[in-house]
N, C-alpha and C positions, 0 to 999 in steps of 0.2 A: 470096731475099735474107735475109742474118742481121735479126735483130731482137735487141733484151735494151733492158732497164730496168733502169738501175741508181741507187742513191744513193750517190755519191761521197764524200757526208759521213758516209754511215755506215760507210762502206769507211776513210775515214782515221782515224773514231775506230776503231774493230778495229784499224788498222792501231799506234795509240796504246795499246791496251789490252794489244796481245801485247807490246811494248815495257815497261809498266809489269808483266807479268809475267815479262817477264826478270831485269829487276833487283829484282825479288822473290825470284826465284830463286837469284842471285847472291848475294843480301844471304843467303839462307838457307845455302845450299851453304857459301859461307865461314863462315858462323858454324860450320858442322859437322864442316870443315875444321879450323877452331883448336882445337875438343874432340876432333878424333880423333888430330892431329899431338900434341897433349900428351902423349898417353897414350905417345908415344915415350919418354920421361922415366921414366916404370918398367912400360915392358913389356918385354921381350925373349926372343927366344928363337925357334925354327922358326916357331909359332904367330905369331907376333908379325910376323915377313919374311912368313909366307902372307899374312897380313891387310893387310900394306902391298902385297904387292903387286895384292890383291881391289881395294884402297883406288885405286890406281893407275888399276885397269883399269876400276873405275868412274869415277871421275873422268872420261878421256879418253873414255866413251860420254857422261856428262854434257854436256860442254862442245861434243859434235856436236851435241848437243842444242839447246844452245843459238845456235848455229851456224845450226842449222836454221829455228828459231823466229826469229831475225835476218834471215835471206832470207825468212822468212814475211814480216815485217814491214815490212821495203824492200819488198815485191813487192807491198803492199797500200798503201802508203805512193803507189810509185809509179803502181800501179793508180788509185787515185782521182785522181791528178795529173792523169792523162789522159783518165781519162772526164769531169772537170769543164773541161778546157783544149778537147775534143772539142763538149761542149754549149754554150761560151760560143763558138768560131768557129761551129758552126751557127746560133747566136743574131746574131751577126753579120753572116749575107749575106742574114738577113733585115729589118736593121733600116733605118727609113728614111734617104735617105742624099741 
């Protein structure tokens, strides 16, 4: 028969912490965004299209990224939902009634 112990409040704060490092992330990425799209303004030239499109192809690995770190976070989110809704019905069929 499975066994596990778990802390559901500490699975939802994790589940809060990769969240608050999203939009860490976000807030970061785009501030690096407006100083790299600037440099449109007087860059140009082969150099310049290579590097937009590096700029590009990182970007779109970035944002799986955080994609990924999002279904981290709903999956720990709803993780603790259920192991605390799981120990409160078992708390339940024991209580006196």
């Amino acid at each position: 028969m499975p066994q596990y112990q778990v802390d559901s409040e500490r699975i939802q704060a994790s589940g809060a912490a990769v969240c608050s490092s999203v939009a860490q992330i976000r807030q970061a990425v785009g501030g690096m965004y407006a100083n790299l799209n600037a440099l449109q303004d007087c860059w140009h030239g082969a150099a310049a299209t290579q590097f937009t499109a590096l700029a590009a192809q990182w970007r779109a690995a970035q944002q799986q990224m955080e994609r990924s770190l999002e279904a981290i976070q709903q999956a720990l989110t709803q993780a603790s939902t259920v192991y605390a809704d799981a120990e409160h019905a078992a708390a339940r069929l024991f209580s006196a009634g």
